[in-house]
N, C-alpha and C positions, 0 to 999 in steps of 0.2 A: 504493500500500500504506500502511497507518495501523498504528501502533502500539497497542493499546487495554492500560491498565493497570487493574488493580485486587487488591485486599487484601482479608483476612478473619480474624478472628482467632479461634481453636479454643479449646474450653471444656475439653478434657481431650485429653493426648498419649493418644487412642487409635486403633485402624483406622478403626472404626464412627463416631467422631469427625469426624476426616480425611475419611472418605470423603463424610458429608454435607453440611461444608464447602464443600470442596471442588466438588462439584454442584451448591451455591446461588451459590458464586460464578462458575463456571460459565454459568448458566443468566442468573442476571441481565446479566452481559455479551453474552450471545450476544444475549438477547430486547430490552437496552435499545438495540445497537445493530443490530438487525435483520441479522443474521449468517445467512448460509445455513451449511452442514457445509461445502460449497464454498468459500467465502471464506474459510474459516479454513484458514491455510496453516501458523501453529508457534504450539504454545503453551508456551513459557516459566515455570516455577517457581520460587522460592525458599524454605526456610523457616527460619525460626530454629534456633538449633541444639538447643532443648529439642521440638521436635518430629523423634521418632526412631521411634516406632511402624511406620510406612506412609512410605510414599514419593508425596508432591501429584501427582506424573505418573503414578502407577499407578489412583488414586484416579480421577485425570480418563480416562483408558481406560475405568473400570470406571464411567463417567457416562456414555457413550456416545459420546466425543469421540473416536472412529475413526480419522478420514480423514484427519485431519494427524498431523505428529510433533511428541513433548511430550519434556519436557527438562525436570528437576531438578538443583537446586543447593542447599547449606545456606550460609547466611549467614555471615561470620566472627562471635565473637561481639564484641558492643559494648555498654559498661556503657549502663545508663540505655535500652536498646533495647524496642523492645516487645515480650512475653510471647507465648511461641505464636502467632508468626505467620506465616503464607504468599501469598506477593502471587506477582502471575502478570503477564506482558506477552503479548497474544494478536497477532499478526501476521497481518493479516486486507488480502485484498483487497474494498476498498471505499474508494467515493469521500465517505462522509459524516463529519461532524464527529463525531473520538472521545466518547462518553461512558465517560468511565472510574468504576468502581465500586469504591468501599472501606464496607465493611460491618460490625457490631458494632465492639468499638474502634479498628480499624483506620482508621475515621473522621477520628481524631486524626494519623493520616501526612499527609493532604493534605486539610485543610480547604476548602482554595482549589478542590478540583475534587469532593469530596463531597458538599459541599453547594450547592446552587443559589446559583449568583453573577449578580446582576443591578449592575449598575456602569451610573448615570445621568451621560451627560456634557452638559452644557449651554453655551452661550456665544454671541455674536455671530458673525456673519459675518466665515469669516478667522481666528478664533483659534486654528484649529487641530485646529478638535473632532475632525473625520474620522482626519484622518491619524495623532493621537493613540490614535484607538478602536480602528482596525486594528491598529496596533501592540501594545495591550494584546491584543485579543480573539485575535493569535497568539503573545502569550507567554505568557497563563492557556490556548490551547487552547479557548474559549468562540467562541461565534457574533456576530459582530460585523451590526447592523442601520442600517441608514444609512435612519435617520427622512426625514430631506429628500427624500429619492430618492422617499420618494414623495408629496410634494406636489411637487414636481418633475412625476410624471407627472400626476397631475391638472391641470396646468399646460397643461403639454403638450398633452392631450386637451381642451381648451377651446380652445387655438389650431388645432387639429385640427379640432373642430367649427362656429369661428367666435361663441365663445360668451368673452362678457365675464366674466373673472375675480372681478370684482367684485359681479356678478351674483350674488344667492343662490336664486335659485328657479331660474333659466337651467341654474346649475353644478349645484345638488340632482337636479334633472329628469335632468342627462347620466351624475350619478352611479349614478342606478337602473340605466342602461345599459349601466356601465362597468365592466367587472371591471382593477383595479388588485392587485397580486401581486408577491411575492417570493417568490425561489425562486432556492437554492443551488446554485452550480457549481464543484465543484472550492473548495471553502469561497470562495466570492466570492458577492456578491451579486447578483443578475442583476433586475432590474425591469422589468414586464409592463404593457402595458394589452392587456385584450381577447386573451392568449396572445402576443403580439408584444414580443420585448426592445426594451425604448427606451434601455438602459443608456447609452449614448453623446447619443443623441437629446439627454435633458434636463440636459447638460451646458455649455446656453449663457447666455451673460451676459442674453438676455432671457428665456429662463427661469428664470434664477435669481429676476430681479426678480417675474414671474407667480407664482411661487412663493408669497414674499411677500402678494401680495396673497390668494390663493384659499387662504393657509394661512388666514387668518383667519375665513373662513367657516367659522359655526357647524357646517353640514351635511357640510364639509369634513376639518374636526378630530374629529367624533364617528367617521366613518367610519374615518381615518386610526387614530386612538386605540386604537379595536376590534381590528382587528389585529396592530395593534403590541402591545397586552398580550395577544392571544392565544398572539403569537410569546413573549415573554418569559416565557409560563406554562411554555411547552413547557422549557425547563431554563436553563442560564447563560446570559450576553449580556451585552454593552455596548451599550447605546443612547446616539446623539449625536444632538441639537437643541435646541431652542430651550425645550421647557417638557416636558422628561422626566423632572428631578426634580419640578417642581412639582403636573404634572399627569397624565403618561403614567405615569410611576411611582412617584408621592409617597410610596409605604411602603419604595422600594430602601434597599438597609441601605447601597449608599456614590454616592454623590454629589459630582460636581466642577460650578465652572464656570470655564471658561477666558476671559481676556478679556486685548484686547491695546489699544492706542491705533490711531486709525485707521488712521493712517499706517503702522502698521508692517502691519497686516492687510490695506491696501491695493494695498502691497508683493510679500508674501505672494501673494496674487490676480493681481496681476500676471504671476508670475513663472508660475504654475498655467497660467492663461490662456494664456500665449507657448507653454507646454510641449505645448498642444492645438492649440495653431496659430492661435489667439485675436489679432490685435493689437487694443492697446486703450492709450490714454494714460494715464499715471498720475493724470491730476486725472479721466479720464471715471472711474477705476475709483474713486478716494478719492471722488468724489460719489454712485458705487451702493451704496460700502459705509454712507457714512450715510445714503441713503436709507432702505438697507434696516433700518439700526437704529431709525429712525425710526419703520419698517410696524409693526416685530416688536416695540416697546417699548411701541408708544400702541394697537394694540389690542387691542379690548374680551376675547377671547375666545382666555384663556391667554396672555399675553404673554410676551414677553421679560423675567425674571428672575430672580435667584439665589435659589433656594429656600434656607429658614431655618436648616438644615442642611447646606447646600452648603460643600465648601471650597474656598474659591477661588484661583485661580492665576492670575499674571499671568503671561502668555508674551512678554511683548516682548523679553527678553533671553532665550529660554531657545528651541532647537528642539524637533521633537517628540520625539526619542528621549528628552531629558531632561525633558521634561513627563513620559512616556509613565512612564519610570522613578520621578519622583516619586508617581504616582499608584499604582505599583504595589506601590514602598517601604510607604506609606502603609497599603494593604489588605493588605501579609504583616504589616503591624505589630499590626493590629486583628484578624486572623487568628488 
């Protein structure tokens, strides 16, 4: 069950007023989150206390909202509050990521989810990016895309096919064939080659490094690219890799890059790795990690680094809750 929020704020305390309201905010929630009458199981009202005309749960009846039961409440009053307003929580079974709706000035209650939020996280190998992104994309409630995951499977389907990564016409050629996909479960992110989860699959130390290499391919990144701002059209999100301010999303309005010293990121990796059942030596793992800065800094096509607007964080003393908390300090401040 999901919670789905949204506001609207009314031009004049009257029924006729109320009542239309009331049906656009409605309708927008039902239609943006693809709500059947079925799945909606309560819907929740409040409204300030200068709206006294109608009653927002009578209003939403007389909008055709049937089959569940609606519930009104007035607000206490509080100075400085916003004018004629009624906000709603809709109690809906479904498994998809809430889109919450606030409409006319009500806009101004929750910036952070009214407006499309695109948050670029960028960094090395290890610094954190993922673990950080998750964390944000379930305290804004946005959709968190884990960029790597799929050069990862293209990775992957190269080792699958017996086709050098390195190879740009080999891997172009496999790519005509290959359908690569994300697709949401239970807000997680689940990655596909060809209808098949590989989620686990391309979670090994030598595809990380394959990674690496077949990110670099031109035929590679345009493919990847495509998608990945197809997804970030569709509404909010954090994107994490290596050139999402720079190049997957150069116009995002907030931008981080995280970066740590090897040693502490090799660390890090380490401990990830044990936790999958990975053993690996710390100097084998501190020589992949600069390898792999080495793939993603020198080449040609989007490299590894901080876009001119990025702000940058060191993580070597900091975990992710407290990266995760700086970054979000940050965007309620600029909010």
């Amino acid at each position: 069950m999901k919670a789905i929020r949204g506001a609207i704020t009314v031009d004049a305390d009257s029924p006729e007023e109320i009542r239309k309201s009331v049906k656009e905010l409605l309708d927008t929630l039902k239609n943006r989150n693809c709500l059947t009458d079925s799945q909606i199981i309560c819907i929740m009202f409040s409204n300030t206390q200068d709206i006294r005309s109608y009653y927002p749960a009578k209003a939403g009846r007389e909008a055709g909202y049937v089959s569940c039961a609606l519930y009104s409440s007035v607000e206490p009053e509080i100075d400085g509050s916003l004018e004629k307003c009624i906000r709603v929580m809709i109690l809906a079974d479904t498994d998809r990521l809430p889109e919450h709706v606030y409409l006319k000035d009500a806009q101004n209650l929750r910036r952070d989810i009214s407006h499309k939020l695109n948050i670029a996280i960028d960094g090395p190998a290890g610094s954190g990016k993922s673990t950080v992104a998750k964390i944000i994309s379930e305290k804004f409630d946005i959709l968190y895309l884990d960029t790597g995951a799929m050069y990862r499977a293209c990775a992957l389907a190269c080792l699958h096919n017996g086709i050098d990564v390195k190879n740009q016409t080999a891997v172009g050629e496999l790519l005509k064939k290959t359908e690569i996909s994300v697709e949401y479960r239970d807000g997680l992110q689940v990655t596909k080659i060809n209808g098949k989860d590989v989620s686990a699959e391309i979670r090994t130390p030598e595809i990380s490094m394959s990674a690496s290499a077949v990110s670099a391919l031109k035929c590679v990144r345009e493919e990847m690219v495509r998608i990945q701002r197809k997804i970030a059209e569709t509404g909010s999100c954090v994107l994490d890799g290596r050139d999402i301010g720079t190049n997957v999303l150069p116009d995002a309005e907030y931008k981080f890059f995280l970066t740590a010293s090897p040693e502490v990121r090799a660390e890090r990796r380490l401990k990830e790795n044990r936790l999958k059942g990975i053993e690996q030596s710390f100097e084998a793992v501190l020589n992949e990690i600069k390898q792999r800065d080495s793939q993603d800094m020198e080449r040609t096509i989007a490299p590894l680094v901080k876009a001119s607007d990025a702000v940058e964080i060191i993580t070597d003393a900091m975990n992710a809750e407290e990266v995760a908390d700086s970054i979000i300090n940050y965007i309620q401040r600029k909010i």
